[in-house]
C-alpha positions as CSV (number, residue, x, y, z in Angstrom):
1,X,-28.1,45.9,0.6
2,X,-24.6,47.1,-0.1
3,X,-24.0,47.2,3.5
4,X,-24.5,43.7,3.6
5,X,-22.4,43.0,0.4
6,X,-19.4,44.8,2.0
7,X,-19.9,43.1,5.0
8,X,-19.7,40.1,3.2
9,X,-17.2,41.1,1.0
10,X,-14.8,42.1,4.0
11,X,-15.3,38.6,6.0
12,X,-14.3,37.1,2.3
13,X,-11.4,38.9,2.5
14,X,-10.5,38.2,6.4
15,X,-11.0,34.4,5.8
16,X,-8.5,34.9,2.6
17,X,-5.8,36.5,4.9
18,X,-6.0,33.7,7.9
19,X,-5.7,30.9,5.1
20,X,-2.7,32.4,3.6
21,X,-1.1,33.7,7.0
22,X,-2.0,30.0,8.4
23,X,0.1,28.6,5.6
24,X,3.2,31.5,6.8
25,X,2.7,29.3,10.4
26,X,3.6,26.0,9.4
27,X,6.7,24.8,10.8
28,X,10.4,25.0,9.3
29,X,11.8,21.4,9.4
30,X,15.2,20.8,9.6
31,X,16.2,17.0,10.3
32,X,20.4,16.8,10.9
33,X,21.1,13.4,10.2
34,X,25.1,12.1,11.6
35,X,25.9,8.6,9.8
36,X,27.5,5.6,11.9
37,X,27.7,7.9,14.9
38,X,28.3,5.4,18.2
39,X,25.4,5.9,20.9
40,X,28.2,6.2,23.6
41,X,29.7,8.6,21.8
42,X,28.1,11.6,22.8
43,X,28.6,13.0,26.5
44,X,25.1,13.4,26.5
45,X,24.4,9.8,27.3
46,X,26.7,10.0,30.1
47,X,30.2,9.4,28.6
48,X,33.1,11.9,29.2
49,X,35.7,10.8,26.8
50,X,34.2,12.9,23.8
51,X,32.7,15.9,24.5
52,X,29.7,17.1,22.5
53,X,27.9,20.4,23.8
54,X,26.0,21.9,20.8
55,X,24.1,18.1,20.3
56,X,23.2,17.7,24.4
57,X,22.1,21.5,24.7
58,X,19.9,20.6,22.1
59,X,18.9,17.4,23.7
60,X,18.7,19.4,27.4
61,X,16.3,22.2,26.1
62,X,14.3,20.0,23.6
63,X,13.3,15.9,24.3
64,X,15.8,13.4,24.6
65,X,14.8,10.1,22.7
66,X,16.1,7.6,24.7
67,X,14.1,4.4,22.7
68,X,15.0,5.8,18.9
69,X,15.0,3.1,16.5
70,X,16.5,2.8,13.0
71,X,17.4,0.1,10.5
72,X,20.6,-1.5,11.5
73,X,22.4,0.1,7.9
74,X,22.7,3.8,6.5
75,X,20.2,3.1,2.7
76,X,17.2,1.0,4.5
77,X,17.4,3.7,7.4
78,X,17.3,6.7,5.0
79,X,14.8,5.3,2.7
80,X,12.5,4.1,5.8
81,X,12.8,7.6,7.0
82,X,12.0,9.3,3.4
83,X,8.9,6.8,2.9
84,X,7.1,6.1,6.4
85,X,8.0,2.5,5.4
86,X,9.6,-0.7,6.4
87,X,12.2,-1.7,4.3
88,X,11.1,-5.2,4.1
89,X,8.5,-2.8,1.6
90,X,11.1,-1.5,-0.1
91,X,13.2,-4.1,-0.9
92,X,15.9,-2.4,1.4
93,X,16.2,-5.0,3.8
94,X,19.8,-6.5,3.1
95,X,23.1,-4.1,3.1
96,X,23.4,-0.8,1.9
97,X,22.7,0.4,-2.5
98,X,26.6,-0.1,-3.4
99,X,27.1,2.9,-5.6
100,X,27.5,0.4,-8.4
101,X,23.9,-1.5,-8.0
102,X,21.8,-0.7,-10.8
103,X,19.0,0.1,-8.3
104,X,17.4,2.3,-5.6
105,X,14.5,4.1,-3.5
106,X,11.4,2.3,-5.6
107,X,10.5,5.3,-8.1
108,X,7.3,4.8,-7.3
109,X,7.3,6.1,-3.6
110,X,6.4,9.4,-2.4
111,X,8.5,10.4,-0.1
112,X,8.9,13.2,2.2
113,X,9.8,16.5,0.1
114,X,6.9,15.6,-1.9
115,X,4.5,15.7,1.0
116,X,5.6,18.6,2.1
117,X,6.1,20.4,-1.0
118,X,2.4,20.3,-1.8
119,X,2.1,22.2,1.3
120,X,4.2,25.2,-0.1
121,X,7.8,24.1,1.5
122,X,10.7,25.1,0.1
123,X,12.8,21.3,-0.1
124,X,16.6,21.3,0.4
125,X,19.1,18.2,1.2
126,X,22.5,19.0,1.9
127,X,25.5,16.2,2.0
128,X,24.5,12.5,1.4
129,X,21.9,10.6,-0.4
130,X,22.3,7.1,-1.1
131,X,19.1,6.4,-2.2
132,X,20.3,5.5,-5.8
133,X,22.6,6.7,-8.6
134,X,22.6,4.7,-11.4
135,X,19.5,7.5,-13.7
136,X,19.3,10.7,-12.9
137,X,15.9,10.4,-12.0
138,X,16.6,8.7,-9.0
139,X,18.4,11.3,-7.7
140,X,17.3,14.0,-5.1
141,X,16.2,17.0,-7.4
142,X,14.0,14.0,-9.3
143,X,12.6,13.0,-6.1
144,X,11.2,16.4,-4.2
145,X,14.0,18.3,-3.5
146,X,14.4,21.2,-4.9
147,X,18.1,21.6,-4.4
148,X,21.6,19.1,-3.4
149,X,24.4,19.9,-2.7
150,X,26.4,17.0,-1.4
151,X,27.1,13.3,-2.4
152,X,25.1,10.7,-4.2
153,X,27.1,7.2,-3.0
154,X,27.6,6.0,0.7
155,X,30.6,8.0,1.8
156,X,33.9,9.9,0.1
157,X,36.8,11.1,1.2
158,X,36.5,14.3,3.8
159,X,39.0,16.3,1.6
160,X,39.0,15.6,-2.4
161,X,35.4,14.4,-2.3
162,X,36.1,11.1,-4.4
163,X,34.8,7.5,-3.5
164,X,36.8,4.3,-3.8
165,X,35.6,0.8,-3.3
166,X,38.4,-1.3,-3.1
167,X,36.4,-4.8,-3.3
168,X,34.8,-4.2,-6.5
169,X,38.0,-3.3,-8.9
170,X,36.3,0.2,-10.1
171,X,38.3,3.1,-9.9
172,X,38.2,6.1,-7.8
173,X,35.6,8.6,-8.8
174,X,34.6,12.3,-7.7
175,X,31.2,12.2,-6.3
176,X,30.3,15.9,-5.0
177,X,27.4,17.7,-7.0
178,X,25.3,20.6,-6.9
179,X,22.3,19.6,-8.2
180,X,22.9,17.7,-10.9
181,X,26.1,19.3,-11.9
182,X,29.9,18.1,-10.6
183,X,30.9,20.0,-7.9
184,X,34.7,21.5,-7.2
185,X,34.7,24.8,-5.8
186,X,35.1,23.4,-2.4
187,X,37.7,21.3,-2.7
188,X,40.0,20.7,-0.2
189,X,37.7,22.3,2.5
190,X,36.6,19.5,5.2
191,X,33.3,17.8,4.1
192,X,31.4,17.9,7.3
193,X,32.5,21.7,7.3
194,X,31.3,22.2,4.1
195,X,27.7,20.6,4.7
196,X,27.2,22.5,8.2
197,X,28.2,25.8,5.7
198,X,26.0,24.9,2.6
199,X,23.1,23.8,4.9
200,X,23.7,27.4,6.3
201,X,23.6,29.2,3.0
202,X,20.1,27.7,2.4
203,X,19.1,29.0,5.4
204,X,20.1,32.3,5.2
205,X,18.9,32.7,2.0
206,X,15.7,31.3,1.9
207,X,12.6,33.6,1.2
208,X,10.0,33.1,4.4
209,X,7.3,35.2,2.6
210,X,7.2,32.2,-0.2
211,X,6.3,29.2,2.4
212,X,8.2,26.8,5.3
213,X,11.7,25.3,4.8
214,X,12.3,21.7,4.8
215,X,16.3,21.2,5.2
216,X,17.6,17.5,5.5
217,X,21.1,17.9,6.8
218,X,22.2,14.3,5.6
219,X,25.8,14.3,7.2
220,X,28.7,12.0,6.2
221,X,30.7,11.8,9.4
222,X,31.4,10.6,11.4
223,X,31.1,7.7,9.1
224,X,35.1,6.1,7.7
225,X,36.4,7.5,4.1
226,X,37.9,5.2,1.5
227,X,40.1,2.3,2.8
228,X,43.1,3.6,2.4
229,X,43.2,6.8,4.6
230,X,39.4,5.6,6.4
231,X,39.3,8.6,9.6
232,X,40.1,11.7,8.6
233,X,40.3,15.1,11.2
234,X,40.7,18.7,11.3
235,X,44.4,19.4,13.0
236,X,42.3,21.6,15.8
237,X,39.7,19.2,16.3
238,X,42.4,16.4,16.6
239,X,44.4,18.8,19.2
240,X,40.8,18.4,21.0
241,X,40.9,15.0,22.1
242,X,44.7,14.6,23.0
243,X,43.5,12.4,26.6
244,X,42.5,9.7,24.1
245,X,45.4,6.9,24.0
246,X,44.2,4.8,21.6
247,X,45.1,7.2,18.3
248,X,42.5,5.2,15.8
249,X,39.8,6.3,18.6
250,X,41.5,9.8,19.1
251,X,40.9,10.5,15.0
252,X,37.2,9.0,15.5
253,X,36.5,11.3,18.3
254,X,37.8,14.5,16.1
255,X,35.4,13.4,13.7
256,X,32.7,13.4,16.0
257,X,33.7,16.8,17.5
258,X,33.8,18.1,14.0
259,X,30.2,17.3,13.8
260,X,29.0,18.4,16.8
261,X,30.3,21.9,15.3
262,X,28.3,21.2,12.2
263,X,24.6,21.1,14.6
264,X,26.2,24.8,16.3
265,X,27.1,26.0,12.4
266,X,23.5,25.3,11.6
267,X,21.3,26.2,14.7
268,X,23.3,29.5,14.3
269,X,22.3,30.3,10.8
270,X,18.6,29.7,12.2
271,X,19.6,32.0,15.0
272,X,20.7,34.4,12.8
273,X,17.6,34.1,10.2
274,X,15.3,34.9,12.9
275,X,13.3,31.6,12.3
276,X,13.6,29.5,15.4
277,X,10.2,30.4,17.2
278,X,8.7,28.5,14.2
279,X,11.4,25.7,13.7
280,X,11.5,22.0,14.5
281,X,15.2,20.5,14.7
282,X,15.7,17.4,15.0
283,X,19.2,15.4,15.2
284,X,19.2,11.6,14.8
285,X,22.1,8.9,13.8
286,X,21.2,6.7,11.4
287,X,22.3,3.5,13.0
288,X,24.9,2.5,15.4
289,X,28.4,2.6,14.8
290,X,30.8,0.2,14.0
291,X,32.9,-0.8,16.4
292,X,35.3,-3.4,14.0
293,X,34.4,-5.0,11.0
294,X,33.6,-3.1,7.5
295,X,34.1,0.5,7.7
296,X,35.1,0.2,11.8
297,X,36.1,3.4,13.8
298,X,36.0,2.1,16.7
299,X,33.0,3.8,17.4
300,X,31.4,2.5,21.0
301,X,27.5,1.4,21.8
302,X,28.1,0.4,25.1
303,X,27.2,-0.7,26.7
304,X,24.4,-2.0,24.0
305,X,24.8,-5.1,22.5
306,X,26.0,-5.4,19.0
307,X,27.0,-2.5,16.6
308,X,26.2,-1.3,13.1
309,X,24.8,-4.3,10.7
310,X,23.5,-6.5,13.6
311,X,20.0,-6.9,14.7
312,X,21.2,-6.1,18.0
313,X,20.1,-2.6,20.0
314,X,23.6,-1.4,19.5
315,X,22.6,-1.6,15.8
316,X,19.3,-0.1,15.8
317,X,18.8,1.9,18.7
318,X,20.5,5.3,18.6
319,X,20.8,9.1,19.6
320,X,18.1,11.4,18.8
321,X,16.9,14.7,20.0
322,X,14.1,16.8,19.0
323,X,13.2,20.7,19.5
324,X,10.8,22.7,19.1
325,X,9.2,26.3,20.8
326,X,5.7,24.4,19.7
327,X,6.1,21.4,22.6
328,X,4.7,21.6,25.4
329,X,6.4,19.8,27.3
330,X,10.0,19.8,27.1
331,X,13.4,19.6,29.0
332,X,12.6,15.8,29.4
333,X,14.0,12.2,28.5
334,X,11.5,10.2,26.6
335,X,11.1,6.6,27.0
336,X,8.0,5.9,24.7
337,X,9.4,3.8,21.7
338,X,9.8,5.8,18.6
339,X,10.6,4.8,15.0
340,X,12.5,6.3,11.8
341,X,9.5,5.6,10.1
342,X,7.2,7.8,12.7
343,X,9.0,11.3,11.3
344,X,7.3,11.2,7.9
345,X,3.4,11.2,9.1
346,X,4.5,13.2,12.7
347,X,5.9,16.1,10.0
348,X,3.3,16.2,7.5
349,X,0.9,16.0,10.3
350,X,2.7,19.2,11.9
351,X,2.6,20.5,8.1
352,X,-1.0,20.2,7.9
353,X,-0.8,18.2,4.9
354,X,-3.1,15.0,5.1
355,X,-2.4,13.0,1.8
356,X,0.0,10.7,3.7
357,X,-3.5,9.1,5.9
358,X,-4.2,7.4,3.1
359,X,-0.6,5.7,2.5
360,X,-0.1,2.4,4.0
361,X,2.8,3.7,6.3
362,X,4.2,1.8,8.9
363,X,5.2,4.5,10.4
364,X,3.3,6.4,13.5
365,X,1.7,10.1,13.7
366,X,3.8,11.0,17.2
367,X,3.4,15.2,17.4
368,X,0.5,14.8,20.3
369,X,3.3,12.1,22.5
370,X,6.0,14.9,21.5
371,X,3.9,17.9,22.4
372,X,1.8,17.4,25.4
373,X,3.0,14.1,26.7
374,X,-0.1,12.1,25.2
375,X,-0.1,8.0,25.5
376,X,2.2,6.6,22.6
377,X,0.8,4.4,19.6
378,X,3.6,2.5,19.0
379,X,3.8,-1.1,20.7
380,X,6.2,-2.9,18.2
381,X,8.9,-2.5,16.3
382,X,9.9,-4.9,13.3
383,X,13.8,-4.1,13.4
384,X,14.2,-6.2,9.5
385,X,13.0,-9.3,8.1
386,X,16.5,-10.4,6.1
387,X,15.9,-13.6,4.1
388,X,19.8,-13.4,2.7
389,X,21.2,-12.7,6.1
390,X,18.7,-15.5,7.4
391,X,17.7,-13.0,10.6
392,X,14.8,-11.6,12.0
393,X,14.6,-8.7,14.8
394,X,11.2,-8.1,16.4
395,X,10.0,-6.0,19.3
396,X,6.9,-5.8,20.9
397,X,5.2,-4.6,24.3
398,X,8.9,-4.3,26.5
399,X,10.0,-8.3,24.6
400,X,12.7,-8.6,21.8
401,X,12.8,-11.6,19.6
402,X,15.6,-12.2,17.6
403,X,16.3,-15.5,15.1
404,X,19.4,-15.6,13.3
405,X,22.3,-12.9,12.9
406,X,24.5,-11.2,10.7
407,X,27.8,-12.8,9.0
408,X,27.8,-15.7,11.0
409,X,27.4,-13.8,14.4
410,X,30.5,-12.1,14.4
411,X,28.4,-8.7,16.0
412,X,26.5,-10.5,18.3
413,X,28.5,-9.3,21.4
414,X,29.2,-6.6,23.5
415,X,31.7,-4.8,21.6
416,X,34.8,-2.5,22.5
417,X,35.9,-1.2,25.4
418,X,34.4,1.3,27.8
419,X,37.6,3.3,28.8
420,X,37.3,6.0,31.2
421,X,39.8,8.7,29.4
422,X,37.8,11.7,30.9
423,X,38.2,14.8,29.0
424,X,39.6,18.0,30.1
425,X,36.5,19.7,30.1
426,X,34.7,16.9,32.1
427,X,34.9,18.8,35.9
428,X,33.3,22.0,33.6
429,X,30.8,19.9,31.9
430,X,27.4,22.2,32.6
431,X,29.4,25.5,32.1
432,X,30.9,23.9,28.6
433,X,27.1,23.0,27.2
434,X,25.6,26.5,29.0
435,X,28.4,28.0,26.7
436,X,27.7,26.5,23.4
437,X,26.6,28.3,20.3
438,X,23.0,25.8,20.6
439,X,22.7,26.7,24.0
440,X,22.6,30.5,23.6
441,X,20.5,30.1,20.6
442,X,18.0,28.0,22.3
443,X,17.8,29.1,25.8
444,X,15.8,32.1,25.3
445,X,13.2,29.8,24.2
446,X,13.4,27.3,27.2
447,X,9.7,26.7,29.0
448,X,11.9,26.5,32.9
449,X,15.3,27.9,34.4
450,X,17.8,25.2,33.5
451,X,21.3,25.0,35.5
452,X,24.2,22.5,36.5
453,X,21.7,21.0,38.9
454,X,19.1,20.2,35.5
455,X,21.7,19.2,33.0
456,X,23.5,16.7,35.6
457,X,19.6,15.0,36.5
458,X,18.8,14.7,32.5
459,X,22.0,13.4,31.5
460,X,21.4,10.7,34.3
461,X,18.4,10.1,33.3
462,X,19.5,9.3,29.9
463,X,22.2,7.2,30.2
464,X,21.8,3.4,29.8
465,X,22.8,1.1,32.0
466,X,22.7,-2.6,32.3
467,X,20.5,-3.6,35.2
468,X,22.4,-6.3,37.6
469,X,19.0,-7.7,38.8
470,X,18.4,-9.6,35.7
471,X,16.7,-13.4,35.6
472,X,19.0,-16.1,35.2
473,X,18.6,-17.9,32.2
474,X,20.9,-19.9,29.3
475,X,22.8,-17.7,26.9
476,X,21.3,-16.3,23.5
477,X,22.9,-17.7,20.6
478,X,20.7,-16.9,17.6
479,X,22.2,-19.0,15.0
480,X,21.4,-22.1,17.1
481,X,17.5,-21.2,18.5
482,X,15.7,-18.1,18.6
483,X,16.1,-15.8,21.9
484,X,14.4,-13.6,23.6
485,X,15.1,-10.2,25.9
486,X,12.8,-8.2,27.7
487,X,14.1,-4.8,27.3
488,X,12.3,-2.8,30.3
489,X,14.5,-4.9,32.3
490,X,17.2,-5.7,30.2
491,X,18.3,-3.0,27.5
492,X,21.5,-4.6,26.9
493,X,20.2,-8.1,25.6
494,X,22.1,-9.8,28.4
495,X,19.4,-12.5,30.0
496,X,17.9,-14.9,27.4
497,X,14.0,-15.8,28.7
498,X,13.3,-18.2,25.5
499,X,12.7,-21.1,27.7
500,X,9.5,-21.0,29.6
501,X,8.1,-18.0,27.0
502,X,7.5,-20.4,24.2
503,X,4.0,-19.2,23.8
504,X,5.2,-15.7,23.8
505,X,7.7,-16.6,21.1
506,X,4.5,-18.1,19.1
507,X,2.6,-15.3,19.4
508,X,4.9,-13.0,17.8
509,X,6.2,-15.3,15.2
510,X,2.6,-15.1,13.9
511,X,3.0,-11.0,13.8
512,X,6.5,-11.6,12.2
513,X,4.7,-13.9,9.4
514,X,1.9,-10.8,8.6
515,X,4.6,-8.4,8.2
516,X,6.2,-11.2,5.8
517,X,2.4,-10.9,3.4
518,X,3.6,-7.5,3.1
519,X,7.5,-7.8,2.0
520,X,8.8,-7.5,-1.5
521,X,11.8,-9.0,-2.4
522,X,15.2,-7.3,-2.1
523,X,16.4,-5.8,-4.2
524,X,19.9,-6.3,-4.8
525,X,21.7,-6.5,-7.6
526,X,24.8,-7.4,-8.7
527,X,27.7,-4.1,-9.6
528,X,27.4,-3.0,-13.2
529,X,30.6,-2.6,-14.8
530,X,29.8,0.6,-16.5
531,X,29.4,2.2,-13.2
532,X,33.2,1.9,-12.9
533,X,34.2,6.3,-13.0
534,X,37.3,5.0,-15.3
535,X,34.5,4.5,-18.2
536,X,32.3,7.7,-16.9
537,X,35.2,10.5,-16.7
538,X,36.4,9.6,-13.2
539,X,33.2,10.3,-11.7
540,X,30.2,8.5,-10.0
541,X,27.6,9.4,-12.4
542,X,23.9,8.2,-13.5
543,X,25.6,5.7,-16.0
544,X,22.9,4.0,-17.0
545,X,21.2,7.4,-19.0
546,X,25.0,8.0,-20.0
547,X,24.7,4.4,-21.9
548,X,21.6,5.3,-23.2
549,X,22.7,8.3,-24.7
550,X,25.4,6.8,-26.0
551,X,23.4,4.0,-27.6
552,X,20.8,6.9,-29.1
């Protein structure tokens, strides 16, 4: 009889350590986010004017998304990714939360870090939110995260950290925080520097025997600083791209080259923790960049149609990369159509936590398509529903509809030029990524031998290119009559098939119209003046708990 009980009492004990050492086994997450980053500009995708190695070695040894899709503008995108959800359901689906708006992410979300804190995660954002300001409990270390360190408002100045929005009459205000507390000690130091380093900090200090890491490296570049000094570069970086003419384009590229640095800064700290063969990294842009207009850098989609703010695929479909020891598969370029909104279930899936199954996501569970290759579940896309902008963007099955644009069209070509300013590095270009701090991190991890020959067949493979056997049709002009693409054969929105697909155009007005049930109205709101930092000691602050208190 006692036999039996410490039998018993022993296979008690077993099961007790595989639960907790199953919990040690969940993955670390760590999602590096670039803002406004142009999906030309990365030599990954083929280009050789800006030369990015630490992103394409992790594109080359990981999966290469070539069909990622965002929302067109930096808040829907981020909230879409936080939530698993549309914006249309968040009322996020016109422009960006101006850092004056008395509104943001809908308190009443769960978003990611909550999912995955319930699984033991350690939670940790690093750079921007802009997700809401205007209470404190809006704010990331309200919301899931356990720590910020970074910005709360859409963008600031790369050097004194302060944010000025010329249009509204406020004043410049610091906006750099740590946690909830204002921010200085790293003054003066170049932000996208400063993220890559903080980011790195959290990493090396975070304590493996007390769960997973969840690190959201939520990058400010290379998006424009305030309007009066918008691109701003580290001298060396800027010595880096001397071949570009065009010196508006030369200080973009710097910026770009800074953050590539920032992906080698963080995969190294990884490196260095000893945590990669239990890490997925994944590097995404939130939108496409903006070529001219508001905020422009002259930052190139090409040869997509459209840029940053347009429901064009130069707007919403962008750079992303994913890597992990746990695929199977990998050293590929990935076609299957993927979503911002699919990273919230495919995560807490890979977390093991299950409460998001009973969300109403819109977003898809993709770790079997990422891991062993397995048929997608995603057939459509509905790029926004915008009833102030007066424009729909639709995909479904290979078609594209699109009814109605942006400011009066102004985005609806193809925009910039495609120079061929070759950098110095371009006859070296395998030796420069088989050199770079992500490469050497990464390699010893890769499932085949990769060379020149590898790197030069995948970069091929995900280039895009416009396809001169296209249909003839009539031109698309959206503010007139609705057009439509197909994409398989047409990526860059050139050939216009509305006439003779009328019942095709039918059909997926009537899916547009259900996704319409489920909208809310957006949100925006007009700019508070007691946002203004001249009334809030020359910061962006949570004014609206500052009035309160004041009030009390």
């Amino acid at each position: 009889m006692l036999k039996s009980v410490v039998i018993v009492a022993i296979l008690f004990l077993v099961d007790g350590l595989k639960c907790r050492n199953s919990g040690e086994l969940r993955p670390n997450i760590v999602v590096i986010m670039a803002d406004d980053l142009g999906s030309h500009d990365i030599s990954l995708r083929g280009s050789n004017q800006i030369m990015t190695p630490n992103i394409d070695a992790l594109g080359y040894q990981g999966v290469i998304l070539n069909r990622h899709y965002t929302s067109a503008m930096c808040s829907p995108t981020r909230g879409a990714f936080l939530t698993g959800k549309y914006p249309i359901k968040l009322g996020m689906q016109y422009f960006v939360i101006r850092p004056g708006e008395p509104r943001g992410l809908p308190l009443n979300e769960k978003i990611l870090p909550q999912y995955l804190k319930e699984a033991g995660y350690s939670t940790h954002i690093v750079g921007k939110w802009h997700q809401g300001i205007c209470q404190k409990n809006m704010t990331p270390t309200y919301r899931g995260f356990d720590s910020h360190v970074g910005f709360l408002g859409p963008f600031i100045d790369y050097y004194n950290y302060t944010l000025w929005i010329e249009s509204t009459g406020y004043a410049s205000g610091f906006d750099f925080r740590k946690n909830e507390d204002v921010y200085r000690n790293r003054v003066g130091e170049y932000a996208t520097d400063v993220i890559a380093d903080e980011a790195s900090k959290i990493i090396l200090e975070h304590d493996t025997s007390g769960g997973s890491l969840f690190l959201f490296v939520s990058q400010g570049a290379p998006h424009a600083a305030n309007a009066n000094d918008p691109l701003q570069t580290v001298p060396e970086d800027l010595e880096t791209v001397q071949h570009i003419r065009d010196p508006t384009r030369r200080s973009y590229a710097a910026m770009v080259k800074a953050l590539d640095r920032s992906v080698g800064t963080v995969v190294r700290a990884l490196k260095r923790k000893g945590i990669l063969d239990n890490t997925i990294i994944l590097f995404l842009s939130d939108n496409g960049g903006p070529t001219v207009g508001h905020h422009a850098t002259t930052a190139s989609n090409l040869p997509l149609r459209g840029q940053k703010d347009s429901p064009w695929e130069g707007g919403v479909r962008g750079t992303a990369v994913v890597w992990t020891p746990n695929l199977h598969i990998r050293h590929y370029v990935s076609n299957d159509v993927v979503h911002i909104t699919d990273w919230l279930p495919t995560f807490a899936h890979a977390a093991r936590v299950t409460g998001y199954k009973w969300e109403q996501l819109d977003g898809f569970n993709i770790w079997d398509t990422l891991q062993r290759g397995s048929k997608p579940l995603r057939r459509e896309v509905l790029h926004n529903i915008d009833p102030i902008s007066g424009y729909t963007s639709y995909y479904r099955d290979g078609w594209k509809y699109v009814n109605g644009s942006t400011l009066n069209g102004i985005y609806d070509t193809w925009l910039g030029n495609r120079t061929f300013e070759d950098a110095p590095e371009t006859p070296y270009y395998a030796k420069l990524v088989m050199h770079s701090e992500v490469w050497r991190a990464l390699h010893p991890f890769a499932r085949k031998s990769l060379g020149a020959f590898e790197i030069d067949v995948l970069r091929r493979e995900a280039s895009i290119s416009c396809h001169s056997q296209i249909p003839s049709s009539r031109e698309c002009n959206p503010l007139i009559s609705p057009c439509l693409f197909n994409l398989n054969a047409d990526p860059c929105e050139v050939s216009n098939l509305a006439d003779g697909n009328q019942g095709l155009i039918e059909s997926m007005r009537n899916s547009i119209k259900r996704y319409e049930l489920s909208s809310v109205p957006p949100s925006n709101v007009p700019n508070d003046p007691n946002a203004d930092p001249a009334v809030n000691g020359g910061l962006w602050t949570w004014w609206l708990d500052n009035q309160a208190t004041l009030k009390a």
